[in-house]
C-alpha positions in Angstrom: 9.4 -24.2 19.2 11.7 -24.0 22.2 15.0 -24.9 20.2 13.8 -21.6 17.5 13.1 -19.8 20.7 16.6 -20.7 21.9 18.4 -19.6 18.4 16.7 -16.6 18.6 18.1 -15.6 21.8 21.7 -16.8 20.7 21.3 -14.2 17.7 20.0 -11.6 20.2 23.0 -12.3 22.2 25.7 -12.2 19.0 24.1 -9.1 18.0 24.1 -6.9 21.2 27.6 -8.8 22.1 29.2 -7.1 18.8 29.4 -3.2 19.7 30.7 -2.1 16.7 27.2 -3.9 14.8 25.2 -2.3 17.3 26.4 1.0 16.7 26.5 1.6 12.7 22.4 0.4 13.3 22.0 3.7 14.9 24.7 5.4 12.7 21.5 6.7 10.5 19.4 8.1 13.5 22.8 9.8 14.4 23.9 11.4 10.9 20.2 13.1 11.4 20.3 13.8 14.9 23.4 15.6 13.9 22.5 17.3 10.3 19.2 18.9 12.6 21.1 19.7 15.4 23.6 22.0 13.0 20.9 23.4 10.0 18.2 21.2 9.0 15.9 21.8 12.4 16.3 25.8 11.9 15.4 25.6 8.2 12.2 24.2 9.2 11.5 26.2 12.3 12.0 29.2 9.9 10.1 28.1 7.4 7.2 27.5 10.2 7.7 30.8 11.4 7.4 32.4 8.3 4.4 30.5 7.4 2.3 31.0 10.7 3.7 33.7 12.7 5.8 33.7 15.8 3.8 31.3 17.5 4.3 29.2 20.4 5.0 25.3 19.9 7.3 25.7 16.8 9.6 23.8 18.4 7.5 21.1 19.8 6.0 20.7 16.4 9.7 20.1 14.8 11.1 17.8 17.3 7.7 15.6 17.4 7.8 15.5 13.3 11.8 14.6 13.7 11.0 12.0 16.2 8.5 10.3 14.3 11.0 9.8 11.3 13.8 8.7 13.4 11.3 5.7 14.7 10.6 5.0 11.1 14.6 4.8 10.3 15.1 2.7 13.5 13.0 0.2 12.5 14.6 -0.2 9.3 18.3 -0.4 10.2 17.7 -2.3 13.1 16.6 -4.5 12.0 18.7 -4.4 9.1 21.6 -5.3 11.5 20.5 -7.8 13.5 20.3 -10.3 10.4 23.7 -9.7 9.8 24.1 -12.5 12.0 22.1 -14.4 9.6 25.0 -13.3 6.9 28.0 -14.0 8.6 26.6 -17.7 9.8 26.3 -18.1 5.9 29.5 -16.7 5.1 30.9 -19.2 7.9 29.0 -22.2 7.0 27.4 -22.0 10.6 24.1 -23.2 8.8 25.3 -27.1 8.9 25.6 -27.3 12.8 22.5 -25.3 13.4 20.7 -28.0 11.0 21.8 -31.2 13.4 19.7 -29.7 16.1 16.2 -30.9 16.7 14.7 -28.0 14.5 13.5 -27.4 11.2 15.9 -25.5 8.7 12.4 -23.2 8.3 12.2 -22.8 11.9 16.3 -22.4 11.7 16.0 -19.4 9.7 12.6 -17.9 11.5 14.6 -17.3 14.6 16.4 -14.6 12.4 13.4 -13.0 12.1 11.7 -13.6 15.1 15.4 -11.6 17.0 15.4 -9.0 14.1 11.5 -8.0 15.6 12.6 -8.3 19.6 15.5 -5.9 18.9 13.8 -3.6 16.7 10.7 -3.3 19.0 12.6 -2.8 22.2 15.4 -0.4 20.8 12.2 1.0 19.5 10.6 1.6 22.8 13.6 3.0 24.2 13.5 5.5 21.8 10.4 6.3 22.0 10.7 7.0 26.1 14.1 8.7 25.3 12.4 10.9 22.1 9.4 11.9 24.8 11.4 12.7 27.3 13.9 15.2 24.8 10.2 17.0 23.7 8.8 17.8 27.1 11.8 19.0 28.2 11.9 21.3 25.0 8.5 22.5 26.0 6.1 20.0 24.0 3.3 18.1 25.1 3.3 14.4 26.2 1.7 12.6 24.0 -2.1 11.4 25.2 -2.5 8.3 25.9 -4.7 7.6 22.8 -1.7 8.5 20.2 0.8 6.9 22.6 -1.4 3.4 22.3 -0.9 4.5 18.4 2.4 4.6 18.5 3.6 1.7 19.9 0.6 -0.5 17.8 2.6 1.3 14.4 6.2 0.7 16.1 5.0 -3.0 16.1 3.6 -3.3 12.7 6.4 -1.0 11.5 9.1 -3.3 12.7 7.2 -6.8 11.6 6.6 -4.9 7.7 10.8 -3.6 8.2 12.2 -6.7 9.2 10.2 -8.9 7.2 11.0 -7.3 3.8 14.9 -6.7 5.3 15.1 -10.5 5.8 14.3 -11.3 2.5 17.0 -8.6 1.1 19.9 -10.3 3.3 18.6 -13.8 2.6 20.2 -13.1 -0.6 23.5 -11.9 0.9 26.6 -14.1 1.2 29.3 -11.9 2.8 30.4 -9.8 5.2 30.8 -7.1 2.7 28.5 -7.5 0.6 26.1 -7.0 3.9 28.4 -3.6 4.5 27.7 -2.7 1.3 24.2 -3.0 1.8 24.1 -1.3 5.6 25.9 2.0 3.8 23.5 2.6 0.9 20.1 1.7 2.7 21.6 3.8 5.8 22.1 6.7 3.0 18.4 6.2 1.2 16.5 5.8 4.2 16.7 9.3 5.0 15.3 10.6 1.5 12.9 8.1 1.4 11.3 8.7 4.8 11.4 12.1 3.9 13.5 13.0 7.1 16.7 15.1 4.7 14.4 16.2 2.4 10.9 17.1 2.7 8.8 15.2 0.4 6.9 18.1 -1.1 10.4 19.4 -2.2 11.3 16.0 -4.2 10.2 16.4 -8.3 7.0 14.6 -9.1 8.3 11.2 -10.0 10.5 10.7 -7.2 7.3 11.4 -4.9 5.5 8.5 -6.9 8.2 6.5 -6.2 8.7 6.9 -2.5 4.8 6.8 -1.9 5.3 3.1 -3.2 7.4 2.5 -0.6 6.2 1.4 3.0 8.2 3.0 4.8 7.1 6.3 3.5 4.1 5.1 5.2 5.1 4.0 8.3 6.5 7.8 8.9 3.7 9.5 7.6 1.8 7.0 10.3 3.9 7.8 13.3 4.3 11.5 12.5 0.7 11.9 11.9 0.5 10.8 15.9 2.8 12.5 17.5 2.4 16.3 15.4 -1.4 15.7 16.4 -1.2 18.2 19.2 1.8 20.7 18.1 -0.1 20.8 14.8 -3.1 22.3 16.8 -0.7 24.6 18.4 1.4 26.0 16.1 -1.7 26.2 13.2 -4.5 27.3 15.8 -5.5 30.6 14.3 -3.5 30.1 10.6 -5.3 29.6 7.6 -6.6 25.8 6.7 -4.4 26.3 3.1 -1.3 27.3 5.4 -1.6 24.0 7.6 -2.7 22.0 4.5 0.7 22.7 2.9 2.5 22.0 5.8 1.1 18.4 6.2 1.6 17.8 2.9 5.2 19.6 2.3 6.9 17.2 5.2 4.8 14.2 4.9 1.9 14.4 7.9 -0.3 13.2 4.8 0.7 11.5 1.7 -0.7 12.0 -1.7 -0.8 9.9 -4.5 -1.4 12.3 -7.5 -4.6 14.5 -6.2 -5.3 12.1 -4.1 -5.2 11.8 -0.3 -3.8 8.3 1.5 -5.7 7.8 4.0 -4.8 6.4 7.7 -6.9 3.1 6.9 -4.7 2.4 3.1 -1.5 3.4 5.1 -1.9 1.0 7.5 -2.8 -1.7 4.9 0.1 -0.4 2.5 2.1 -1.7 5.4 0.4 -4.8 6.3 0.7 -5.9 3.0 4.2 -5.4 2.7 4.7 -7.4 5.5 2.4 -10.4 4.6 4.2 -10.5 1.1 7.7 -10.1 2.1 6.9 -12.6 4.7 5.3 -15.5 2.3 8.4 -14.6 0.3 10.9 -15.6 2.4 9.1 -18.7 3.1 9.8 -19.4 -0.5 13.1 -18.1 -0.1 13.7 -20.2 3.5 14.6 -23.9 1.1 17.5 -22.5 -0.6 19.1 -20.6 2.7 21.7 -23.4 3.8 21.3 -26.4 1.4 24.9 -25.3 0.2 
């Protein structure tokens, strides 16, 4: 356990080392940052205005919904780019030196894993702290303690279900580019999927079937559904239940499957599954990784 312990930290240490890694993981979270900062945020406060009135906590309610979907994205690429170290050692042929050390190759390739869920979780954290700091300054609550012990429990599961089902996707990866390749199209879906470029009430009707499938529709809808708790309450306070119940729905608060609500308990299996099965996967996957 120590010597998989040990490998982890090396890939820790390989990942942070390498800036340029480090910063196209966050390249996502700062195209979005950037697309609300010029149009996207004012199209939904508008929309929000026009819906309930000028009412206080608009803002709040925007930033805590944006939040919430930039956790989600982290998660993903993060994690994402930590196990391009586990590409590159393939690419190199690293894998026969690691194999002479008094560890297993299944305990080789778990410390890919095991770093992938440090990073994620940590970077994760520090957004978290950052993102709470930006909405109280903006005028937004804190969150409560409650949903703040919510949030980290789903940034945990979140990055085990992400970095589980991103290990097996780069297990099959044998180059540098072909791992860019990857980075630039998942980096370019993630934000439709999690519904962060376009709402997903404004998606046609099979492409909202599709990305319910997905977990990390879930996870979003998960976080958002903590941290819009209170601005929710806010901004809808004296708005009709129809106008609120739109609202939820339009952005992803809640998530439907035809007529059908998702509730928090299915979420939150929906992305416990996904982990268990992309995990027992890669198990399977683990006896080919290095026997070249």
């Amino acid at each position: 356990m120590s010597t998989v312990l040990t490998l982890a930290s090396r890939n820790i240490r390989v990942y942070v080392r390498d800036r340029m890694s480090v910063f196209f993981s966050f390249l996502s979270v700062i195209i979005i940052i950037g697309l609300y900062a010029l149009f996207l945020g004012k199209v939904q406060t508008d929309g929000i205005q026009a819906a309930a009135g000028g009412v206080q906590g608009v803002r709040a309610l925007v930033d805590s919904w944006i939040m919430a979907g930039l956790l989600a994205v982290n998660a993903v690429t993060i994690s994402l780019g930590v196990l391009g170290t586990m590409v590159f050692d393939q690419e190199y042929k690293r894998f026969p030196d690691f194999i002479v050390a008094p560890a297993s190759r299944t305990g080789i390739v778990m410390s890919y894993l095991i770093s992938a869920c440090v990073i994620s979780f940590l970077f994760s954290l520090a957004a978290l702290v950052a993102g709470e700091l930006y909405i109280v300054a903006g005028g937004g609550p804190l969150l409560s303690l409650r949903n703040a012990a919510r949030v980290v429990g789903m940034l945990a599961l979140d990055v085990a279900s992400s970095s589980s089902i991103m290990f097996l996707i780069a297990s099959f990866l044998k180059s540098g580019s072909a791992f860019g390749a990857l980075a630039t199209i998942l980096g370019t879906m993630i934000g439709f999927i999690t519904g962060v470029y376009v709402p997903l009430g404004a998606l046609p009707g099979a492409v909202q079937s599709f990305v319910v499938m997905v977990p990390f529709t879930h996870s979003a809808a998960m976080l958002r559904q903590a941290f819009c708790e209170a601005p929710l309450a806010m901004v809808f306070s004296n708005a009709p239940a129809a106008v609120r119940a739109q609202y939820i729905r339009e952005y992803g608060i809640t998530l439907f499957w035809g007529g059908t609500e998702i509730s928090m308990p299915v979420m939150v299996l929906v992305v416990s599954g996904a982990f268990v099965l992309f995990l027992l996967a890669s198990a399977a996957r683990l006896r080919k990784i290095g026997s070249a």
